[in-house]
Backbone and ligand atoms as CSV (ligand in chain L), in Angstrom:
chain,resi,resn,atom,element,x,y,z
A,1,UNK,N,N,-35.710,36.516,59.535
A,1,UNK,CA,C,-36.306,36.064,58.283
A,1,UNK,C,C,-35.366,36.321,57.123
A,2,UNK,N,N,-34.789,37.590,57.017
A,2,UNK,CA,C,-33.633,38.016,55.881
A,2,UNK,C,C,-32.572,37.015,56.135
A,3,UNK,N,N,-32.430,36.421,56.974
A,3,UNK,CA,C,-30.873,35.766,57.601
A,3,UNK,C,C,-31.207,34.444,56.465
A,4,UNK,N,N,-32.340,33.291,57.208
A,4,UNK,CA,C,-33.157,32.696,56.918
A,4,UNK,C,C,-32.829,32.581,55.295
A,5,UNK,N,N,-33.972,33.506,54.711
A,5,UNK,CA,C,-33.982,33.569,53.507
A,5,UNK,C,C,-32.765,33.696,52.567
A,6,UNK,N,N,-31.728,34.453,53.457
A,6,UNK,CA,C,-30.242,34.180,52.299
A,6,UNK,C,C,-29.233,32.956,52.269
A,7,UNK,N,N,-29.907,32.364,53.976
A,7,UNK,CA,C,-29.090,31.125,54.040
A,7,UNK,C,C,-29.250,29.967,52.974
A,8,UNK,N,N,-30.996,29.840,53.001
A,8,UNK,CA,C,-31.273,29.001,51.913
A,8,UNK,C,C,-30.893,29.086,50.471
A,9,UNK,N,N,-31.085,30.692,50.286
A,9,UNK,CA,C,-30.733,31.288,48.852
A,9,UNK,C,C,-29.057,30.563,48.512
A,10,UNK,N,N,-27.973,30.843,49.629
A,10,UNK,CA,C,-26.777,30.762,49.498
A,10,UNK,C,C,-26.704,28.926,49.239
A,11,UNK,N,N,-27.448,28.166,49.863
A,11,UNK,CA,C,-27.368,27.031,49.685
A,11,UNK,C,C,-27.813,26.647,48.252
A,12,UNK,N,N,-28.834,27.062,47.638
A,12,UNK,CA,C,-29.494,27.074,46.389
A,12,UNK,C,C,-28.212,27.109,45.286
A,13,UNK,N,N,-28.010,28.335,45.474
A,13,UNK,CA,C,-26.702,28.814,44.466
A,13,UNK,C,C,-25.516,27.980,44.377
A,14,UNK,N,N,-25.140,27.621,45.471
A,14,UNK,CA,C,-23.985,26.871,46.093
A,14,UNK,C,C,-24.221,25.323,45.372
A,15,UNK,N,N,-25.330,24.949,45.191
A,15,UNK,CA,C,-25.901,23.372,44.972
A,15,UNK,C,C,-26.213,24.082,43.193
A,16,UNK,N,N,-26.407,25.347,42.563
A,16,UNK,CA,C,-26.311,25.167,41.217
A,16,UNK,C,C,-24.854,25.343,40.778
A,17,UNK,N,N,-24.386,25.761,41.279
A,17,UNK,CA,C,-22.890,25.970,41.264
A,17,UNK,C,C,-22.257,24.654,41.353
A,18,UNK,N,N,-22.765,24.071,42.201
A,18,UNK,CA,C,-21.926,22.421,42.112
A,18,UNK,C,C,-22.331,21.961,40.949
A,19,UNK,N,N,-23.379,21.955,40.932
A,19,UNK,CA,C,-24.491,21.405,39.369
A,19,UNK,C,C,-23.396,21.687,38.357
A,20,UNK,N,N,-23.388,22.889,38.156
A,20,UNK,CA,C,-22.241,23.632,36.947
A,20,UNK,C,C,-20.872,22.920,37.157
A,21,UNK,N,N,-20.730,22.401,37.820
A,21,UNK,CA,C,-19.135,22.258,37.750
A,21,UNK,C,C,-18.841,21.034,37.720
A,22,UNK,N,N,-20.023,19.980,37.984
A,22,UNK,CA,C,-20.286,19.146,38.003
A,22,UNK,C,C,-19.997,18.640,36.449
A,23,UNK,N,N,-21.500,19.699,35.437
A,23,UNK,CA,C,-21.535,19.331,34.085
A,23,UNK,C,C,-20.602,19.875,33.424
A,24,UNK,N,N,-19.838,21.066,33.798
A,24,UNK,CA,C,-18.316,21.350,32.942
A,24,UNK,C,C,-17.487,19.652,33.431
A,25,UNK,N,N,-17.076,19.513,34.280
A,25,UNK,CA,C,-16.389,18.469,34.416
A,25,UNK,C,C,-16.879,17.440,33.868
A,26,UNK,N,N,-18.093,16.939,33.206
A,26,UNK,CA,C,-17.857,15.620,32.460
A,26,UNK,C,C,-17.781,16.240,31.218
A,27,UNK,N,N,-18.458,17.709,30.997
A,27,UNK,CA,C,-18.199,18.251,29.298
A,27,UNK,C,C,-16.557,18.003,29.210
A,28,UNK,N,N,-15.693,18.043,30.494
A,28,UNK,CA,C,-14.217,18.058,30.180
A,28,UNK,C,C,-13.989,16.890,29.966
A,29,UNK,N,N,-14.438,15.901,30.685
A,29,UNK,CA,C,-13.990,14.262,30.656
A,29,UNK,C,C,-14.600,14.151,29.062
A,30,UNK,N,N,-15.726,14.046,28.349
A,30,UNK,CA,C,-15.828,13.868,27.448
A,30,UNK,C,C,-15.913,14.813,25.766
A,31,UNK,N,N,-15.170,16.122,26.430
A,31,UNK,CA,C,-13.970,16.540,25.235
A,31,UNK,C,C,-12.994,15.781,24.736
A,32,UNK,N,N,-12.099,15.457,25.941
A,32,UNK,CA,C,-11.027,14.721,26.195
A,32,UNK,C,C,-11.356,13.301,24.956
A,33,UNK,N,N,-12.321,12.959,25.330
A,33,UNK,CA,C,-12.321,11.635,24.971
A,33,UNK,C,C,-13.060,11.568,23.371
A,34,UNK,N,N,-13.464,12.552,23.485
A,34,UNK,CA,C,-13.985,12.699,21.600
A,34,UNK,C,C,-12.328,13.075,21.065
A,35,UNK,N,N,-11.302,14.108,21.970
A,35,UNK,CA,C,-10.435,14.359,21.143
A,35,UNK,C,C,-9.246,13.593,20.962
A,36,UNK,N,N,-9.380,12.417,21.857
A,36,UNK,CA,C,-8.656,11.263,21.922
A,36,UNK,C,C,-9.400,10.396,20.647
A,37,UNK,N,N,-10.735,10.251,20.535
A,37,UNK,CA,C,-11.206,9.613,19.638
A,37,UNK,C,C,-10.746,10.208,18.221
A,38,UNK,N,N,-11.113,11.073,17.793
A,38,UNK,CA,C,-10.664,12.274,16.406
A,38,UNK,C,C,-9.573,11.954,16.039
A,39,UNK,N,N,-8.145,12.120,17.564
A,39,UNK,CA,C,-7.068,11.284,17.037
A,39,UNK,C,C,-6.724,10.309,16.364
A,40,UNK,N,N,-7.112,9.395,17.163
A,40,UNK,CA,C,-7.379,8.352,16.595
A,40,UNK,C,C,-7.592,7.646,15.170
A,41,UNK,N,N,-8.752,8.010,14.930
A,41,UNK,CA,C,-9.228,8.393,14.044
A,41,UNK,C,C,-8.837,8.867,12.709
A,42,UNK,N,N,-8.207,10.224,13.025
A,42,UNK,CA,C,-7.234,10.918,11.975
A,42,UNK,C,C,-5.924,9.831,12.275
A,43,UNK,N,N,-5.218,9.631,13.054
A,43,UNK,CA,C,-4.083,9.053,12.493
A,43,UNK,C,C,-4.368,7.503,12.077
A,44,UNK,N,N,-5.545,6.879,12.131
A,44,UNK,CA,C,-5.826,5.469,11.623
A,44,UNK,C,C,-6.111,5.805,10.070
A,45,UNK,N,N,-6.608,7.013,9.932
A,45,UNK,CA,C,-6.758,7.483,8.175
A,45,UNK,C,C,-5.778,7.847,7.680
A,46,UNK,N,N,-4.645,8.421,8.707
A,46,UNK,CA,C,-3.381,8.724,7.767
A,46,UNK,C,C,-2.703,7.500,7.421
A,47,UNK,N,N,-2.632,6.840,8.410
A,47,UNK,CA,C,-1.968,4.985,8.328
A,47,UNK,C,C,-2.293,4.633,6.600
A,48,UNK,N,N,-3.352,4.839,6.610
A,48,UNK,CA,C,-4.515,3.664,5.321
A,48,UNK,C,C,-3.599,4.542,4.125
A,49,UNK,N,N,-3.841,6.136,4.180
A,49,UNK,CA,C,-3.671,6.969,3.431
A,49,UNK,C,C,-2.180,6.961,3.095
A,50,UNK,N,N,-1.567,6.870,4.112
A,50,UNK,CA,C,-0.051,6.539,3.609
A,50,UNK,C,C,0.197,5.717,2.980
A,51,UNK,N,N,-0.241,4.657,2.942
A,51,UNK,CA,C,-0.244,3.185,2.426
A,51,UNK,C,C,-0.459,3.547,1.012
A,52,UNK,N,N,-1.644,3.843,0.553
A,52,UNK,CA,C,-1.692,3.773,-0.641
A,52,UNK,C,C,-0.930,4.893,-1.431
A,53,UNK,N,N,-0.289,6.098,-0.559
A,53,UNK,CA,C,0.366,7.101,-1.304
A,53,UNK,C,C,1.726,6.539,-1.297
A,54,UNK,N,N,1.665,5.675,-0.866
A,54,UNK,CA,C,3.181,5.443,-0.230
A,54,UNK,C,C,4.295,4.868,-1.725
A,55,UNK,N,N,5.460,4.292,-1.497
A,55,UNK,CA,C,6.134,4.061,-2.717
A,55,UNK,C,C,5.538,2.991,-2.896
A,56,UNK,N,N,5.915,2.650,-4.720
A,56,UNK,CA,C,5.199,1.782,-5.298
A,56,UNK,C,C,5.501,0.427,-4.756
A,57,UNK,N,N,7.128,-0.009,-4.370
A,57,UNK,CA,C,7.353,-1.277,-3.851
A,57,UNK,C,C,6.433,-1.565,-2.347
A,58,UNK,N,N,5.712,-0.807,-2.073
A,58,UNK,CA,C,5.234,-0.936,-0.899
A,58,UNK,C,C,3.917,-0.318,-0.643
A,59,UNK,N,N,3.307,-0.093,-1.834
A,59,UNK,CA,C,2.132,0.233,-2.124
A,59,UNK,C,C,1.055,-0.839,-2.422
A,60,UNK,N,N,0.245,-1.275,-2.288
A,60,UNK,CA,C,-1.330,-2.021,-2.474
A,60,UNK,C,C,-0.368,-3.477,-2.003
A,61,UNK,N,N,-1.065,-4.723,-2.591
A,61,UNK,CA,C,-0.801,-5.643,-1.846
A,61,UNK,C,C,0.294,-6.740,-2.504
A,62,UNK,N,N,1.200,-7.106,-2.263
A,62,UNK,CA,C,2.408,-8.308,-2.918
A,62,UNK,C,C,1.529,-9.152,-3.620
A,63,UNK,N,N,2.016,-9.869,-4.518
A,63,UNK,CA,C,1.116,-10.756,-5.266
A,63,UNK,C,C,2.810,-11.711,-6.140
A,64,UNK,N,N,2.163,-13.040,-6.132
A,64,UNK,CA,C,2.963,-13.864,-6.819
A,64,UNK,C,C,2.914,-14.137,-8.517
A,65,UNK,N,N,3.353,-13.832,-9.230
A,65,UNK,CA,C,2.933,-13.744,-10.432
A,65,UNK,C,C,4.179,-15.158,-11.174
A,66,UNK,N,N,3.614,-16.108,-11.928
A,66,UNK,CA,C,4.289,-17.259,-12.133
A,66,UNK,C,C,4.411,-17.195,-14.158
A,67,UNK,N,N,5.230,-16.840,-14.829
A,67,UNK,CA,C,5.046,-16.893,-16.385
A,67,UNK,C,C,6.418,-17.203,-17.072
A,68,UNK,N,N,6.841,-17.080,-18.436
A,68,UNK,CA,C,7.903,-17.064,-19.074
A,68,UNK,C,C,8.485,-15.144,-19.093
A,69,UNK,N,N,9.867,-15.603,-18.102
A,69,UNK,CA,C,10.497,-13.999,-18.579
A,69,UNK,C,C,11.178,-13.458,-19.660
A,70,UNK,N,N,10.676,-12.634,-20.401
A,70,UNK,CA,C,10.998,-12.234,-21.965
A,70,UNK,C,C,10.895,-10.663,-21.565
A,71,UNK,N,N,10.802,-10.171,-23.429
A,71,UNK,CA,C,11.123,-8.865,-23.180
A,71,UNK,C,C,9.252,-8.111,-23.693
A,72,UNK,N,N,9.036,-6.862,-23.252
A,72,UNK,CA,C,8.160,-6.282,-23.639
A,72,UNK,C,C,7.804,-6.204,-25.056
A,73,UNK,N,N,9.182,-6.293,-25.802
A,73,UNK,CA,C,8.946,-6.202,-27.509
A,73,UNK,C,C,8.186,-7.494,-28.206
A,74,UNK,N,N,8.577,-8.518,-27.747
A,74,UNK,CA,C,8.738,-9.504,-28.351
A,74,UNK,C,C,7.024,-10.374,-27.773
A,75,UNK,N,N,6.946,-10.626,-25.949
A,75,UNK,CA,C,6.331,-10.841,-25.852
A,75,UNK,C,C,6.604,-12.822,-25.682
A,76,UNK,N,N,5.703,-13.202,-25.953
A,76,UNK,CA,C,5.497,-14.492,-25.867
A,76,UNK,C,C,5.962,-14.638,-27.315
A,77,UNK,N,N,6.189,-13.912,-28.402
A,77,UNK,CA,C,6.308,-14.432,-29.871
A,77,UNK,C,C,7.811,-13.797,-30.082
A,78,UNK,N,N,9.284,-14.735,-30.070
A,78,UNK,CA,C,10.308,-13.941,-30.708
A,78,UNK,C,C,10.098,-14.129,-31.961
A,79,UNK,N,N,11.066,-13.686,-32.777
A,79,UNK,CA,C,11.215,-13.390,-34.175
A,79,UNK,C,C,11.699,-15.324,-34.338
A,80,UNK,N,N,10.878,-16.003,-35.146
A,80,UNK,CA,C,11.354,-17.061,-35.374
A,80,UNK,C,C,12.645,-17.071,-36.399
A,81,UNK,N,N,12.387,-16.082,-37.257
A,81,UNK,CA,C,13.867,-16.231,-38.419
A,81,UNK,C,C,15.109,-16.001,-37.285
A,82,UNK,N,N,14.796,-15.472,-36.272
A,82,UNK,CA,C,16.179,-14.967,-35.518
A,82,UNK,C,C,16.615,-16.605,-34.691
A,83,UNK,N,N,17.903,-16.622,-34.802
A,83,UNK,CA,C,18.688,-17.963,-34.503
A,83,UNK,C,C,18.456,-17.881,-32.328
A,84,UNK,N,N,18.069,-16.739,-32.354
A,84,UNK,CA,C,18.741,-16.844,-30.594
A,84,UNK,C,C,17.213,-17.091,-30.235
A,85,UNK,N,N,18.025,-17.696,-28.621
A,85,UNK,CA,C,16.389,-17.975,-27.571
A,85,UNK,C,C,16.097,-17.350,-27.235
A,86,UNK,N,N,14.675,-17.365,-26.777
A,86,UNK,CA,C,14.052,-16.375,-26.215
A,86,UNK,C,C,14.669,-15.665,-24.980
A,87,UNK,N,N,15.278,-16.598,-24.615
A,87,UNK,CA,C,16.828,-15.884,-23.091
A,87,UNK,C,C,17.305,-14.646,-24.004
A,88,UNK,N,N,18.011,-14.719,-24.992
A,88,UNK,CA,C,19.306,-14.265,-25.815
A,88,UNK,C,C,18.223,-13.053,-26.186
A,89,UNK,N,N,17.295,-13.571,-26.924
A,89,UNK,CA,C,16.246,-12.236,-27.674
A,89,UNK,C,C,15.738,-11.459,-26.757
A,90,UNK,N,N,15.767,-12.191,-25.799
A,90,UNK,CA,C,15.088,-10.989,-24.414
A,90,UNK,C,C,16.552,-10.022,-24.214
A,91,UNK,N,N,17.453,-10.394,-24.223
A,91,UNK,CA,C,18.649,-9.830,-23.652
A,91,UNK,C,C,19.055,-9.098,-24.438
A,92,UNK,N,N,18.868,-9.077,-25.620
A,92,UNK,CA,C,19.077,-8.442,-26.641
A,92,UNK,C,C,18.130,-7.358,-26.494
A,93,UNK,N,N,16.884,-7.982,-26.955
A,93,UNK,CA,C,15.939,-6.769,-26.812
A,93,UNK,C,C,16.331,-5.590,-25.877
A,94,UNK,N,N,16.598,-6.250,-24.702
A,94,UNK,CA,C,16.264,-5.544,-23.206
A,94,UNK,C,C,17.716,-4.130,-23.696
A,95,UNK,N,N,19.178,-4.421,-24.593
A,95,UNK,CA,C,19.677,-3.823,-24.398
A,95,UNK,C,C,19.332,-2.249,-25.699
A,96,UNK,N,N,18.402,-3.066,-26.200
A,96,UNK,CA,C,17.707,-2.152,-27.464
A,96,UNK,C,C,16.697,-1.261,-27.110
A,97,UNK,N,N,16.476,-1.457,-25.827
A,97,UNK,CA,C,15.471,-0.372,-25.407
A,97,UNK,C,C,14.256,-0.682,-24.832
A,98,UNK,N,N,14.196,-2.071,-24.602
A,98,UNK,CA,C,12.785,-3.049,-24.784
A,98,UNK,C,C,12.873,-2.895,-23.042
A,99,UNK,N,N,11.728,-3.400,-22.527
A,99,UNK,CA,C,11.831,-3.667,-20.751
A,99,UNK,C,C,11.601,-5.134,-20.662
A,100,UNK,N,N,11.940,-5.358,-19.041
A,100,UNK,CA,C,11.354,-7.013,-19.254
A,100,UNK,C,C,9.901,-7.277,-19.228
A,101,UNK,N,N,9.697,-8.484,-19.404
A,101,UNK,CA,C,7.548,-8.593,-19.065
A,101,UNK,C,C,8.117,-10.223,-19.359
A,102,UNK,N,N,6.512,-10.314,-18.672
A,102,UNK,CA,C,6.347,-11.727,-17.952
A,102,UNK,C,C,5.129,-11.733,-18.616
A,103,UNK,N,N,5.349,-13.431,-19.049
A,103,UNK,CA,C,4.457,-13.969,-20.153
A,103,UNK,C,C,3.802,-15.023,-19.552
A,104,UNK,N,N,2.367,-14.951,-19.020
A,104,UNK,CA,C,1.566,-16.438,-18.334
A,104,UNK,C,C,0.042,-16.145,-19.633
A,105,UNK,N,N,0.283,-16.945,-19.741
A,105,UNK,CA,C,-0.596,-17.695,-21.114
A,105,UNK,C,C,-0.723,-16.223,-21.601
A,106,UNK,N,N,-1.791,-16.303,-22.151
A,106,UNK,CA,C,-2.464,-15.078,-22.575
A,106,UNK,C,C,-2.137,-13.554,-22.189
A,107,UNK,N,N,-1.907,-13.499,-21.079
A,107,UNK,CA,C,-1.028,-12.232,-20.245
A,107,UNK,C,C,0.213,-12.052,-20.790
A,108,UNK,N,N,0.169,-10.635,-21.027
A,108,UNK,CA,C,1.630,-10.102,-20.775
A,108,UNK,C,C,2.250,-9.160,-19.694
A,109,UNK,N,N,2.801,-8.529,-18.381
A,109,UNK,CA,C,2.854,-8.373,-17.764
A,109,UNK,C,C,4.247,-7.668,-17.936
A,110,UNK,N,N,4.370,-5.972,-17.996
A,110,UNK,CA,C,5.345,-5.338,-17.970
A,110,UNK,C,C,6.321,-5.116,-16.532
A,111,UNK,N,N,7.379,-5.624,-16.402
A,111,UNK,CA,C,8.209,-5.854,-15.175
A,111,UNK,C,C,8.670,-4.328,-15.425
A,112,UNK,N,N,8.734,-3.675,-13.823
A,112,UNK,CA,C,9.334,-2.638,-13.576
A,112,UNK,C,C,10.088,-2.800,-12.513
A,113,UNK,N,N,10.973,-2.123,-12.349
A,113,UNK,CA,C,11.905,-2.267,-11.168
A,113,UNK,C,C,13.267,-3.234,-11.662
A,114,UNK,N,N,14.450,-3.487,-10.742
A,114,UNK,CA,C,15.414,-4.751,-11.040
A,114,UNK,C,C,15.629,-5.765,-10.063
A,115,UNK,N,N,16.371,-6.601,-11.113
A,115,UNK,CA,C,17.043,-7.663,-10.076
A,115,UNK,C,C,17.705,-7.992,-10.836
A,116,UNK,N,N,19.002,-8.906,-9.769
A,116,UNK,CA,C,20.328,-9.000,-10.521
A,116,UNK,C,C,20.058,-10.418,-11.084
A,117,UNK,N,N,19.043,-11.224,-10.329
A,117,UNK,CA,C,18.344,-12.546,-11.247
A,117,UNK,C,C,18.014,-12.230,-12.871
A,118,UNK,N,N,16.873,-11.415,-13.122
A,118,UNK,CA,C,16.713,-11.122,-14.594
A,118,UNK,C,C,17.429,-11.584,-15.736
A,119,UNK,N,N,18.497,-10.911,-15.605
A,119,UNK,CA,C,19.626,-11.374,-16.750
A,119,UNK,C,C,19.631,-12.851,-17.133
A,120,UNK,N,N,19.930,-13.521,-15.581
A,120,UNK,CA,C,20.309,-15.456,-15.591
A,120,UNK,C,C,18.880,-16.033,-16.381
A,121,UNK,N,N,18.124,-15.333,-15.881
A,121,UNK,CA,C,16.734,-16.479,-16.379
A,121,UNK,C,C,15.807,-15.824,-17.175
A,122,UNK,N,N,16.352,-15.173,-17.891
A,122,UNK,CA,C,15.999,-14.486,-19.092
A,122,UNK,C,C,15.583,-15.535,-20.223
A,123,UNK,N,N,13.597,-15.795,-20.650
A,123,UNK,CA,C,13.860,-17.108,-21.222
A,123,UNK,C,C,12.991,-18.308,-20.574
A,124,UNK,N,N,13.663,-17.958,-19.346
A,124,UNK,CA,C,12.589,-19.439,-18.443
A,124,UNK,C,C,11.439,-19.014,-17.518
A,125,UNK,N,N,10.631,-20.338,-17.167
A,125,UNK,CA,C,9.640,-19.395,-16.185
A,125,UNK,C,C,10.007,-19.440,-14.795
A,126,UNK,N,N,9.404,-17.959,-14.537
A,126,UNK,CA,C,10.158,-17.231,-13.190
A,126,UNK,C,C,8.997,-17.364,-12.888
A,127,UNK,N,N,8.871,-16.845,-10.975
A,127,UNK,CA,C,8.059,-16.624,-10.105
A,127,UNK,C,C,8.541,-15.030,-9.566
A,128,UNK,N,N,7.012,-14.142,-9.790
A,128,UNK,CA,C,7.808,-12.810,-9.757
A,128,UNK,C,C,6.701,-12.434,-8.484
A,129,UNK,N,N,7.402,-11.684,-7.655
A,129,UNK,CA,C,6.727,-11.275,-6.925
A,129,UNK,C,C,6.770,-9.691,-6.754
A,130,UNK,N,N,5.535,-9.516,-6.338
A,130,UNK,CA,C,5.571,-7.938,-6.829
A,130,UNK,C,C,4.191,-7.475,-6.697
A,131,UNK,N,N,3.865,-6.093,-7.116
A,131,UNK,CA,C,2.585,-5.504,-6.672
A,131,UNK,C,C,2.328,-5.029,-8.637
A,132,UNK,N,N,1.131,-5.255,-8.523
A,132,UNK,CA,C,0.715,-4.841,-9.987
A,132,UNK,C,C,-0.447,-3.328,-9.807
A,133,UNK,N,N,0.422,-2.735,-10.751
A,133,UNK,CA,C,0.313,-1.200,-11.489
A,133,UNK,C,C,-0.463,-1.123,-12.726
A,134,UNK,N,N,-1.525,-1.450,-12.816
A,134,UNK,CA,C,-1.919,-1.973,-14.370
A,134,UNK,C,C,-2.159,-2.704,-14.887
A,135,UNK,N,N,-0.530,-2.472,-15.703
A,135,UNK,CA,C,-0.317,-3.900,-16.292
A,135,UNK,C,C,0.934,-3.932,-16.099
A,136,UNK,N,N,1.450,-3.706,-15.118
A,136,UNK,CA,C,3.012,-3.400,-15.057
A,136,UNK,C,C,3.244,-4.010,-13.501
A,137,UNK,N,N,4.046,-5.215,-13.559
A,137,UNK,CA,C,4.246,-5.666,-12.281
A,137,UNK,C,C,5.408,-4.708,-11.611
A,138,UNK,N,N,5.341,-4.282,-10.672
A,138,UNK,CA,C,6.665,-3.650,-9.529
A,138,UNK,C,C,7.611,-4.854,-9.090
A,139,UNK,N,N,8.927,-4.858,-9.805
A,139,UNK,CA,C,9.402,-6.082,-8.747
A,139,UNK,C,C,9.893,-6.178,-7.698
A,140,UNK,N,N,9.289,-6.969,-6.533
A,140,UNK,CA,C,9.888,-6.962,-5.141
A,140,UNK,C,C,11.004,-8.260,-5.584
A,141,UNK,N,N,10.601,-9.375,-5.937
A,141,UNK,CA,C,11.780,-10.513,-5.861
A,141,UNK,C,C,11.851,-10.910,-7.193
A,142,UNK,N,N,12.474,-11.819,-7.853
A,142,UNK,CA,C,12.194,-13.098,-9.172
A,142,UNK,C,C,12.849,-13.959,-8.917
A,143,UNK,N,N,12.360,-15.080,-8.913
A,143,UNK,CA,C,12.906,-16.427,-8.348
A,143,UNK,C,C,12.817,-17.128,-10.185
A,144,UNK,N,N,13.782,-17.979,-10.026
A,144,UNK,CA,C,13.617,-18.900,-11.379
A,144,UNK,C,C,12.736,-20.401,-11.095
A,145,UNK,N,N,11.974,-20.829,-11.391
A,145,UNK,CA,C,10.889,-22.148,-10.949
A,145,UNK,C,C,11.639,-23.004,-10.867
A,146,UNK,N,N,11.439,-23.910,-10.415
A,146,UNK,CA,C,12.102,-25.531,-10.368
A,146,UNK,C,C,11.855,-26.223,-11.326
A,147,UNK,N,N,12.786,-26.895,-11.910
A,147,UNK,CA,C,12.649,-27.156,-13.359
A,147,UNK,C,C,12.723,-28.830,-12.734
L,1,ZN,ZN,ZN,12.834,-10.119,-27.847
């Protein structure tokens, strides 16, 4: 009867013991897979998060911006008593301390960044491409329009 009774006992134990190792082993399979998920997760938020911390030429989204390129001083209005074009007054300005900006109607649009274009089409309307800060475009390109 003692024999009996421990055989079953030993089987009992033996079958909660599997039980247990059973439920550690999927608690392991699905650690694993929450901490694969978390990963995930965290590095899909660092992605986003980099992005927007990231440098300004490569920060939020490109955008085409189409206006007359002049200088920040002046704006869409040069000095009419002054003999030079708005090319010349921008260039002028620009060496007086002024920055460039881009003039589409009503907008004025402070250009940051360079290009070796600027100078040439200083004056006419450009196509600027770039990410806007404000009111301050970042320049990625400036193309001069087709005239
Ligand atoms: Zn000017």
């Amino acid at each position: 009867m003692s024999a009996d009774c421990t055989g079953v006992g030993n089987e009992v134990i033996m079958q909660v013991r599997r039980f247990w190792f059973h439920t550690i082993g999927i608690g392991i399979v699905f650690a694993v897979l929450l901490a694969v998920a978390v990963a995930l997760v965290t590095a899909t938020g660092a992605l986003a998060f980099g992005q927007r911390d990231g440098d300004p030429p490569e920060s939020g989204k490109a955008r085409v911006f189409s206006g007359v390129l002049t200088c920040a001083r002046c704006g869409a209005r040069h000095p009419g008593k002054s003999q030079l074009s708005a090319g010349d007054c921008a260039k002028m300005c620009l060496k007086q301390g002024s920055t460039w900006a881009l003039v589409d109607g009503g907008k004025v649009y402070r250009l940051k960044g360079d290009s070796p274009v600027l100078d040439r089409v200083a004056g006419e309307r450009v196509t600027v491409s770039g990410t806007l800060e404000g009111n301050t475009i970042v320049i990625q390109s400036v193309e001069p329009q087709n005239r």
